[in-house]
DRENDO-1510 file (C-alpha; in Angstrom, 1 decimal, always signed):
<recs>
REC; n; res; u; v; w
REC; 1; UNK; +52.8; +43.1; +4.6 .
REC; 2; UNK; +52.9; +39.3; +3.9 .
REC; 3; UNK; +49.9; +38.4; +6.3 .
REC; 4; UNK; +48.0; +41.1; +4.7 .
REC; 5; UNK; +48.8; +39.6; +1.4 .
REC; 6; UNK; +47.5; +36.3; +2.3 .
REC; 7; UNK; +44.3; +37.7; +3.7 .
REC; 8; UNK; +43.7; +39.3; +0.3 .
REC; 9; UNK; +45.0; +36.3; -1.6 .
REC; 10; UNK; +42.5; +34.6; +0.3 .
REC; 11; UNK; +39.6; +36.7; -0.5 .
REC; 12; UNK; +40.3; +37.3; -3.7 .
REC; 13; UNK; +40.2; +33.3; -4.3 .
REC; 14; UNK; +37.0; +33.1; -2.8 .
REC; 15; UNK; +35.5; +35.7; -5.0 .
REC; 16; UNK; +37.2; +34.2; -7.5 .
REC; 17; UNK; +35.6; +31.1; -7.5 .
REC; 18; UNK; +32.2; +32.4; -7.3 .
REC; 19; UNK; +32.6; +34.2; -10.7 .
REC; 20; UNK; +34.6; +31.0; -12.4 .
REC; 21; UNK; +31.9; +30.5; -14.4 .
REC; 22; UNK; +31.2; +33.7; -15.5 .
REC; 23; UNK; +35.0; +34.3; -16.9 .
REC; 24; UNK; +33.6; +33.6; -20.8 .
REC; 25; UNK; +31.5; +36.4; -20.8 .
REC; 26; UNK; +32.2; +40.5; -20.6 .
REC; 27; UNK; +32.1; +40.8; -16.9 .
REC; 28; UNK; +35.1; +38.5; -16.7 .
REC; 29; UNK; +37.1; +41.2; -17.8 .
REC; 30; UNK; +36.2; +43.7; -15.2 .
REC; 31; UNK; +36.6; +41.0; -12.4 .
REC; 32; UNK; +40.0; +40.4; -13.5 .
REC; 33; UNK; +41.2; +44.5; -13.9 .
REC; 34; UNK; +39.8; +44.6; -10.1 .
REC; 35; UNK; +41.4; +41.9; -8.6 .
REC; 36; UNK; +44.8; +43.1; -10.4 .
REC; 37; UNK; +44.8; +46.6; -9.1 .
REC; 38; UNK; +44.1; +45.3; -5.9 .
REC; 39; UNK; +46.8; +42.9; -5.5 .
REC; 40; UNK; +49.0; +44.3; -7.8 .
REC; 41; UNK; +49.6; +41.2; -9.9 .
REC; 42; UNK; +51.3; +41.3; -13.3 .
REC; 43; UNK; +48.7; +40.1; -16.0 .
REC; 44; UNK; +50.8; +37.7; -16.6 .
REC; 45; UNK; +50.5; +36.4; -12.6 .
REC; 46; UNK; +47.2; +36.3; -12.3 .
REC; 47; UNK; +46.7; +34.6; -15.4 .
REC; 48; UNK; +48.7; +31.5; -13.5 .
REC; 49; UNK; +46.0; +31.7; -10.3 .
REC; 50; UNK; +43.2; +32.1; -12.6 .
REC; 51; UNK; +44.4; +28.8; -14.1 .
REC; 52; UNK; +44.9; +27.3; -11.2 .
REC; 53; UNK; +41.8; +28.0; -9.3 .
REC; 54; UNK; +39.6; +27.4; -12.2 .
REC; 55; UNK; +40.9; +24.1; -12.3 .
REC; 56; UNK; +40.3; +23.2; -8.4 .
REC; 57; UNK; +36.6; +24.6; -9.0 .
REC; 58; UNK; +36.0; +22.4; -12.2 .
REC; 59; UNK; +37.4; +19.5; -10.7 .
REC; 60; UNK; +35.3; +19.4; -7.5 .
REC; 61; UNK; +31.7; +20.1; -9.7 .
REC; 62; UNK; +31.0; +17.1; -11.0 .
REC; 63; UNK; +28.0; +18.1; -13.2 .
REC; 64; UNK; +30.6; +20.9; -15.1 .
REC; 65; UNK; +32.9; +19.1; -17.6 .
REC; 66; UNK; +35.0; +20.0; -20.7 .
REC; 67; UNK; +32.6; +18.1; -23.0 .
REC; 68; UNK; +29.8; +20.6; -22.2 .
REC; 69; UNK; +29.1; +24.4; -21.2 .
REC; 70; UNK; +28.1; +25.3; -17.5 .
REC; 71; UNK; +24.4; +26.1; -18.7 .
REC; 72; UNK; +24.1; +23.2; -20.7 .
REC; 73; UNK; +25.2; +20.7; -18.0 .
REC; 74; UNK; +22.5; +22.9; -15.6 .
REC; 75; UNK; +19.8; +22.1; -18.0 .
REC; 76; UNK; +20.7; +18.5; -18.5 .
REC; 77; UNK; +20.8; +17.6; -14.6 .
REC; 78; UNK; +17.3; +19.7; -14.2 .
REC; 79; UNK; +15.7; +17.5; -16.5 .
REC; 80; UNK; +17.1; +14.3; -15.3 .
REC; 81; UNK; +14.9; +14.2; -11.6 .
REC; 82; UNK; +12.1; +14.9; -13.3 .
REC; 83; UNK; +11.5; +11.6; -14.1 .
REC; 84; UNK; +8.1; +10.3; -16.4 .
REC; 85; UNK; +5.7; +8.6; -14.4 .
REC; 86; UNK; +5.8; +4.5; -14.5 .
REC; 87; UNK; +2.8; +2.9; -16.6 .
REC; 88; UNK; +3.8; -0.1; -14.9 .
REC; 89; UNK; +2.8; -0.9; -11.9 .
REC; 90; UNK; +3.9; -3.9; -9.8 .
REC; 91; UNK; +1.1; -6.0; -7.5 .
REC; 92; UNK; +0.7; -8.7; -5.0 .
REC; 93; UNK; -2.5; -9.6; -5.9 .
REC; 94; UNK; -3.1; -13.2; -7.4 .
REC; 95; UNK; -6.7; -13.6; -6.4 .
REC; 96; UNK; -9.0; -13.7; -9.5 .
REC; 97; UNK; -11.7; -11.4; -8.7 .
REC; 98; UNK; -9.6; -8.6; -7.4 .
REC; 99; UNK; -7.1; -8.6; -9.7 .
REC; 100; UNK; -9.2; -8.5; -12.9 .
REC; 101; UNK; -11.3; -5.6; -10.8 .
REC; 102; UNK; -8.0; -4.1; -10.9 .
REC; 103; UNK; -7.5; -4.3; -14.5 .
REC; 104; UNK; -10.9; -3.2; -15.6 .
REC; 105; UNK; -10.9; -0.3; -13.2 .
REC; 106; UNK; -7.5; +0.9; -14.6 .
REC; 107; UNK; -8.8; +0.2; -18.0 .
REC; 108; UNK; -12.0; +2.5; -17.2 .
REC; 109; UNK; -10.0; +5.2; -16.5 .
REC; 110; UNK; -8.1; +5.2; -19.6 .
REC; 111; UNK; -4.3; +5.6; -17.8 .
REC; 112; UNK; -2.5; +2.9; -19.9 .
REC; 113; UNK; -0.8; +0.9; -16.9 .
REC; 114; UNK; +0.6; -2.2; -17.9 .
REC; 115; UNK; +0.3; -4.9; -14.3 .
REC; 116; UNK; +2.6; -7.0; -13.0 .
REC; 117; UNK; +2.5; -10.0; -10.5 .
REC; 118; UNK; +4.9; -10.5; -8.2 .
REC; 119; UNK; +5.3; -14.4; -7.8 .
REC; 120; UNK; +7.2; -13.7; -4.0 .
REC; 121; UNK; +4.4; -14.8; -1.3 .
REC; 122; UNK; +4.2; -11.8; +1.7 .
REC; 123; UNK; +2.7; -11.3; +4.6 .
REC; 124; UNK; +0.8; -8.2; +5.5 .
REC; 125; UNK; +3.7; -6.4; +7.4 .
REC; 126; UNK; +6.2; -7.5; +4.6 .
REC; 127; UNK; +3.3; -6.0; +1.7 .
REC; 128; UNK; +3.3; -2.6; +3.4 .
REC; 129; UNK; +6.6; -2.4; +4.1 .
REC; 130; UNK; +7.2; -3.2; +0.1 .
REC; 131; UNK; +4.5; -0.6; -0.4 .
REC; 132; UNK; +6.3; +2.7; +1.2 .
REC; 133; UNK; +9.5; +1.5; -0.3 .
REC; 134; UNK; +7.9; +1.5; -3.7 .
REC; 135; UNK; +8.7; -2.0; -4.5 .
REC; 136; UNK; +5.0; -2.8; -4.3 .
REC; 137; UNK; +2.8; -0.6; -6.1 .
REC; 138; UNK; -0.8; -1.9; -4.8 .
REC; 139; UNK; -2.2; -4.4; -2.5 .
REC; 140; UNK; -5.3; -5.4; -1.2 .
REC; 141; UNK; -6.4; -5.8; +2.2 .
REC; 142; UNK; -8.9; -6.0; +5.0 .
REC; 143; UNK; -8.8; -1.9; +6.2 .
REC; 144; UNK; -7.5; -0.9; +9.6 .
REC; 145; UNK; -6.9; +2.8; +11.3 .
REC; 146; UNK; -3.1; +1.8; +11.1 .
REC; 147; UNK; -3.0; +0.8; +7.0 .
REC; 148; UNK; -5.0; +3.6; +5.7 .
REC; 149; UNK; -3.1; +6.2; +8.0 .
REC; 150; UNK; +0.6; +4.1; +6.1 .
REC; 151; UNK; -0.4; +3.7; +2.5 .
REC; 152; UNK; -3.1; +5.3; +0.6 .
REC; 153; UNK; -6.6; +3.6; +0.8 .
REC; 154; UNK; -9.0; +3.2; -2.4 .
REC; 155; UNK; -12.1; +3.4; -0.2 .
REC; 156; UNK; -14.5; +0.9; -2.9 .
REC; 157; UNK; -15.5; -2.2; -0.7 .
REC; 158; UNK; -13.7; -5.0; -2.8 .
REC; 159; UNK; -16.2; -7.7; -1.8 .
REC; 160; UNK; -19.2; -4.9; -0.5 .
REC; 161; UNK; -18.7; -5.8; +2.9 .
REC; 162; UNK; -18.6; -9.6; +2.3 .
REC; 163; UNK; -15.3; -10.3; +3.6 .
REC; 164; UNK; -16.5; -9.2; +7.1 .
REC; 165; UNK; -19.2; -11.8; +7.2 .
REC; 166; UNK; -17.4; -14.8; +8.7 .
REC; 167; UNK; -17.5; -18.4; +8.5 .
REC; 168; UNK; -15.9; -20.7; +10.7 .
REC; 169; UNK; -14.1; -23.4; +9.8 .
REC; 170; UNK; -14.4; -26.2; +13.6 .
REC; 171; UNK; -13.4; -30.0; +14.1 .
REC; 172; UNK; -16.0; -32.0; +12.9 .
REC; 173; UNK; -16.3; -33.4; +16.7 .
REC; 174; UNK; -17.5; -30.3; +18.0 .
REC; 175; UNK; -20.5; -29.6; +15.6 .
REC; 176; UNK; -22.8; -30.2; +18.6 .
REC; 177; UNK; -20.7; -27.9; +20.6 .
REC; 178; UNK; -21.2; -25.1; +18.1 .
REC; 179; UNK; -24.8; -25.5; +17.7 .
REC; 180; UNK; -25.6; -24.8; +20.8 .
REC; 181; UNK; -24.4; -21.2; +20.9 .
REC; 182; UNK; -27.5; -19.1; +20.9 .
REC; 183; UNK; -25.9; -15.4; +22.2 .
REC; 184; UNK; -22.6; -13.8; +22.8 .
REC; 185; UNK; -21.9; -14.7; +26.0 .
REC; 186; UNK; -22.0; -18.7; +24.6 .
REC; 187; UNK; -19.5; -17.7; +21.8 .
REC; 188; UNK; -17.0; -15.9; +24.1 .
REC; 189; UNK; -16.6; -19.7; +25.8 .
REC; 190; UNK; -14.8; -20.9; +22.0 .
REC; 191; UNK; -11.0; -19.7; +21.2 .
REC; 192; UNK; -10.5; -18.2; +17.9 .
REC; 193; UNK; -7.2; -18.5; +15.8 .
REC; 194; UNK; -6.1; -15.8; +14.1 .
REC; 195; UNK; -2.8; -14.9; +12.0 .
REC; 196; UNK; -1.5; -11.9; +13.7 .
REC; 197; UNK; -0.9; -9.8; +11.0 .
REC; 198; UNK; -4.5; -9.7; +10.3 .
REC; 199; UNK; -6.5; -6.6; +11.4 .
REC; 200; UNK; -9.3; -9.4; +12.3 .
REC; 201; UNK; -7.2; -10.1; +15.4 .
REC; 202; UNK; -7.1; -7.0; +16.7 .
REC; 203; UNK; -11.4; -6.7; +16.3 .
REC; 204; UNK; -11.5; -10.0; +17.7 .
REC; 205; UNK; -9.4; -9.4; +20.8 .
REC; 206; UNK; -11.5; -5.7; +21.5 .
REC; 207; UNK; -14.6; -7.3; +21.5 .
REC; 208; UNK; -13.4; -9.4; +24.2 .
REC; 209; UNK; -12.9; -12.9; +22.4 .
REC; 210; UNK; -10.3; -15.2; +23.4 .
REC; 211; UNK; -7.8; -15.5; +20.3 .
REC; 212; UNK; -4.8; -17.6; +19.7 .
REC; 213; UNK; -2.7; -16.6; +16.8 .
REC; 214; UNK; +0.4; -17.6; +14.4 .
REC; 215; UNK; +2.4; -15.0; +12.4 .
REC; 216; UNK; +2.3; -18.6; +9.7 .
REC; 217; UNK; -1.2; -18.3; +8.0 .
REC; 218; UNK; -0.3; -22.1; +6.8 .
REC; 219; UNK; -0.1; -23.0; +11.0 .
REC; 220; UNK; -3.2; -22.4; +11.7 .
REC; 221; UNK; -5.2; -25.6; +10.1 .
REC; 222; UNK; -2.8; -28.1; +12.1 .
REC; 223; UNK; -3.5; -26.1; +15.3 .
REC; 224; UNK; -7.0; -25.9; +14.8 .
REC; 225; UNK; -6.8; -29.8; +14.9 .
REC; 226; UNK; -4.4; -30.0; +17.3 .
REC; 227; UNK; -7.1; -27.8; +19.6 .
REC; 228; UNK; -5.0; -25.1; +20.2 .
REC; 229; UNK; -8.1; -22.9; +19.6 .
REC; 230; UNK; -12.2; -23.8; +18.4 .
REC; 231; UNK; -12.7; -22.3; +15.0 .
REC; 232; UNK; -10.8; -20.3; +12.3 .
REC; 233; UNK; -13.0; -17.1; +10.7 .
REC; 234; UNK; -12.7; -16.6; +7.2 .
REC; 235; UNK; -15.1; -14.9; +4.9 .
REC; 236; UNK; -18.1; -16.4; +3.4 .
REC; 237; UNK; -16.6; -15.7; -0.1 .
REC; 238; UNK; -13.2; -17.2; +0.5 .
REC; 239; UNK; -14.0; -20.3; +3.2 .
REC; 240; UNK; -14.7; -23.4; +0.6 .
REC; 241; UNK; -11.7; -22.7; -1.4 .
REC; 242; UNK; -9.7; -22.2; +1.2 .
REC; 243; UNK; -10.8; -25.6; +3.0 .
REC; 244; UNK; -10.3; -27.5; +0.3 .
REC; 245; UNK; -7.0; -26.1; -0.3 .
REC; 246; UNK; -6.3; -27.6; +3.3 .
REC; 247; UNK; -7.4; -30.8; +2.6 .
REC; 248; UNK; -8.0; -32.2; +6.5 .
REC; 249; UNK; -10.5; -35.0; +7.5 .
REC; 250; UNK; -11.3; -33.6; +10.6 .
REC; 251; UNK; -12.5; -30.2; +9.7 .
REC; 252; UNK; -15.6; -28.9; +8.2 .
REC; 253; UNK; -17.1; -25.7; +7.8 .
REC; 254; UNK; -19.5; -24.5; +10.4 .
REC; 255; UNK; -23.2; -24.9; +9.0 .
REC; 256; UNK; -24.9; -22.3; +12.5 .
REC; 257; UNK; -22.9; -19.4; +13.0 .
REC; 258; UNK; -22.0; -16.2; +11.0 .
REC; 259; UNK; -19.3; -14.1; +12.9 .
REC; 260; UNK; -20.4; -10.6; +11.3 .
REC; 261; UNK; -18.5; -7.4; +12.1 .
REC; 262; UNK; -18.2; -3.7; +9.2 .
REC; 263; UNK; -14.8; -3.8; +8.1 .
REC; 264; UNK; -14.3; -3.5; +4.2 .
REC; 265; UNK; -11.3; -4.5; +2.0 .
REC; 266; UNK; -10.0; -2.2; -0.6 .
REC; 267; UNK; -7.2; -2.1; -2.6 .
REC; 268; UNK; -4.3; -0.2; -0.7 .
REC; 269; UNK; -1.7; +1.9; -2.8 .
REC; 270; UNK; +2.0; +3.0; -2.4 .
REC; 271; UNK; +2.6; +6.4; -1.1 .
REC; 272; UNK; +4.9; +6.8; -3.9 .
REC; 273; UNK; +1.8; +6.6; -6.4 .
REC; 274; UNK; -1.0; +8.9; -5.5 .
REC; 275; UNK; -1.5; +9.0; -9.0 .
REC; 276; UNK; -2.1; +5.3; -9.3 .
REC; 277; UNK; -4.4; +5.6; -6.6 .
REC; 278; UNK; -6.1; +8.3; -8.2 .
REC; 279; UNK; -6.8; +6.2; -11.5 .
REC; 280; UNK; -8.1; +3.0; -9.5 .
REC; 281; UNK; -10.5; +5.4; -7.9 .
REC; 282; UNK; -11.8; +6.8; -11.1 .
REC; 283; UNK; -12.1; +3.3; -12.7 .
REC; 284; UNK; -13.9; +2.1; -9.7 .
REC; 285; UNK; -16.4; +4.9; -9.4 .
REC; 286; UNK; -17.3; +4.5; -13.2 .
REC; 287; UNK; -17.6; +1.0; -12.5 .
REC; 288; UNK; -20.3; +1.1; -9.6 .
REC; 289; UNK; -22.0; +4.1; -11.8 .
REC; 290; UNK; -23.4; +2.1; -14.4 .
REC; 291; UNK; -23.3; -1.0; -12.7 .
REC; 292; UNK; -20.7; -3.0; -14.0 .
REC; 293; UNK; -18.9; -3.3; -10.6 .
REC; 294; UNK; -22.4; -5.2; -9.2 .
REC; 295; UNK; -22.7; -7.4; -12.8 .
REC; 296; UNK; -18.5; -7.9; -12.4 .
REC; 297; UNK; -19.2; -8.9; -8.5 .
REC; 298; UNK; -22.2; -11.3; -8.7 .
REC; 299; UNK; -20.8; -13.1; -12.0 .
REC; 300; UNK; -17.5; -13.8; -10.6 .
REC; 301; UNK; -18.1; -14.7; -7.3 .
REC; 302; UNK; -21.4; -16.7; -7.9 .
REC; 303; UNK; -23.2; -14.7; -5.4 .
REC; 304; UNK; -26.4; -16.1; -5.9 .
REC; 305; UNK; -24.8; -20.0; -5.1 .
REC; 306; UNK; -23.2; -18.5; -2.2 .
REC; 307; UNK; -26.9; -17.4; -0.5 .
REC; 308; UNK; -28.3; -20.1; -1.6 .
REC; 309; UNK; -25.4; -22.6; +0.0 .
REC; 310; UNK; -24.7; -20.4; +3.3 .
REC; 311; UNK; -28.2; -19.5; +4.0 .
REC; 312; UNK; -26.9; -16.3; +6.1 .
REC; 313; UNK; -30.2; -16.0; +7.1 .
REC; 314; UNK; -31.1; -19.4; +8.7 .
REC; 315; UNK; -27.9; -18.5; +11.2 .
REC; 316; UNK; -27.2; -17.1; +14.7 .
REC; 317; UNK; -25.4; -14.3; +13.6 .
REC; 318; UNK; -22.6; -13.0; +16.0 .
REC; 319; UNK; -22.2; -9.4; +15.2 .
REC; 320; UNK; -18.7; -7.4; +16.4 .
REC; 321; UNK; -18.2; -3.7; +16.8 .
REC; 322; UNK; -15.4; -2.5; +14.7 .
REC; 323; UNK; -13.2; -0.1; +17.2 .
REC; 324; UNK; -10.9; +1.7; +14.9 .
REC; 325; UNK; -13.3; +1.8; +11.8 .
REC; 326; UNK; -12.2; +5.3; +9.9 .
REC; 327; UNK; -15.1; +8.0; +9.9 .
REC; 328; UNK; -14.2; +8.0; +6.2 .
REC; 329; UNK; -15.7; +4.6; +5.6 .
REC; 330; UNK; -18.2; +5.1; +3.2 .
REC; 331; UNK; -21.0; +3.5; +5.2 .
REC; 332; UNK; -23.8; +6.0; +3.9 .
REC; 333; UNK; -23.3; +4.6; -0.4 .
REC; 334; UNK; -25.7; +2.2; +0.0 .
REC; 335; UNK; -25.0; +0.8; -3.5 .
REC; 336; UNK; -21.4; +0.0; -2.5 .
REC; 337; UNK; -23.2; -2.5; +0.2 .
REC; 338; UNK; -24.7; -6.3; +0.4 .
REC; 339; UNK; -27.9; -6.2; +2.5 .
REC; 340; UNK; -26.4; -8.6; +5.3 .
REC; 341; UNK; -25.8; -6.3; +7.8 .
REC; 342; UNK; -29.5; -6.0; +8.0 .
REC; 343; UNK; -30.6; -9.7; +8.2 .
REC; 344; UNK; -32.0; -10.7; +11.8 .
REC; 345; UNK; -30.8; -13.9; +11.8 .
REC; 346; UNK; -31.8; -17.3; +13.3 .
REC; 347; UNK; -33.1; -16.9; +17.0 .
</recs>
């Protein structure tokens, strides 16, 4: 009879505590004439183990307090991981042209964001890694298969294709050396340096060019000089400033060769923020619609000065194949395109 009692005991307690919070209303009544006639408790006996599991359940549910009813405390916790989306949003970028595209394009499509630099200097692995955690809201880079399958991709050339039409930064003793390159089977004989993390490595390396590389952006001007490798690529845009940010004697900017290969920068966006992405998108879009993105592009980045000082055309231009290039490039929008990729070239 005792073990029997214990089974029920047992049963009843589980019941029990799935109807604890229900004991304020009308049906607590019923529950408690059942459980009575079937264990044949006094009222005033299972008033004590009503007590006393109530208080085990209340104690072990940590959204259910004294303070508060059951429903109350429900609604509260609901409404709690629902959180409002951030008008903040947190960036790497420090680059002039790219972050004030940024702001206009955010500005164009009318979300209210609020940007923030972050002062902490990052590699590409260390941006994207930021990126999925949500530490880093947006980014820009060159595009690879690998970054647009991670984060989320704007797909708006930043630079309409400029950033793929290299320069090369050599030693100033092997200017001859360089000029004398007149097809791809000359250019394979030079070493490029590369920093690994940049998806120019990997396009340099499939096309079958010899490339020496530092994870150390920084290393590479000393080990040009050194002669670890023949030339550094950088694009046309960025070469000047970067040179003379470098300061060395013994370099110079390559005045024959432009290393040319399709492979846009955008601005790359947290998982965590498709909504972000969304916005940038929009801004962009309106931006290359009425032709602000163009007037924005030439004016800041003295496009005109650039022709006129590179003189694309006068050189033997070195064109790559871009392997991993995603399908959803948007080769085909003219308008988001310099005409480079179209030049002959110096023969």
């Amino acid at each position: 009879m005792a073990i029997h009692l214990t089974a029920a005991m047992r049963v009843i307690r589980y019941v029990f505590t799935l109807t604890t919070t229900l004991i304020i209303t009308k049906r607590a009544a019923c529950w408690s004439l059942f459980i009575m006639a079937l264990t044949g408790l006094s009222a005033s006996s299972f008033a004590v183990f009503a007590a006393d599991t109530a208080s085990s359940h209340f104690a072990a549910n940590s959204n259910l307090n004294s303070n508060s009813g059951s429903s109350d405390a429900i609604k509260s916790d609901v409404s709690h991981t629902q959180a409002p989306i951030s008008k903040t949003i947190v960036t790497t970028i420090q680059q002039t042209w790219q972050l004030n595209l940024l702001k206009e394009a955010l500005r164009r499509s009318d979300s209210g964001y609020q940007v923030q630099q972050m002062s902490t200097q990052m590699n590409q692995k260390r941006k994207v890694e930021e990126a999925m955690a949500g530490t880093v809201d947006v980014f820009w880079s060159m595009t690879s298969k690998e970054l647009e399958e991670t984060v989320l991709p704007v797909r708006i050339p930043l630079f309409k294709g400029l950033l793929g039409n290299r320069l090369l930064i050599i030693r100033k003793a092997d200017e001859t050396r360089f000029a004398n390159v007149k097809t791809m089977a000359d250019f394979r004989q030079l070493k490029a340096g590369q920093n690994r993390y940049w998806p120019d490595a990997t396009i340099l390396e499939a096309n079958g060019l010899p490339v020496v590389t530092s994870y150390q952006y920084t290393n590479l001007y000393p080990m040009l000089e050194g002669g670890r490798f023949d030339y550094l690529a950088l694009g046309a845009q960025e070469i000047g400033e970067e040179l003379a940010s470098h300061p060395d004697p013994a370099l110079k900017v390559d005045s024959h060769i432009l290393l040319q290969y399709r492979s846009p920068a955008y601005f790359f966006v947290s998982p965590k923020r498709p909504e972000l992405a969304a916005a940038i998108l929009a801004g962009l879009e309106s931006m290359v619609s009425d032709g602000s993105f163009d007037e924005m592009f030439n004016r800041e980045l003295k496009i005109e000065q650039l022709y006129r000082e590179a003189k694309f055309e006068q050189r033997v231009i070195i064109r790559l194949d871009t392997p991993d290039l995603s399908p959803l490039t948007p080769i085909e929008r003219k308008e988001l395109w310099l005409d480079l990729f179209s030049m002959q070239g110096a023969k």
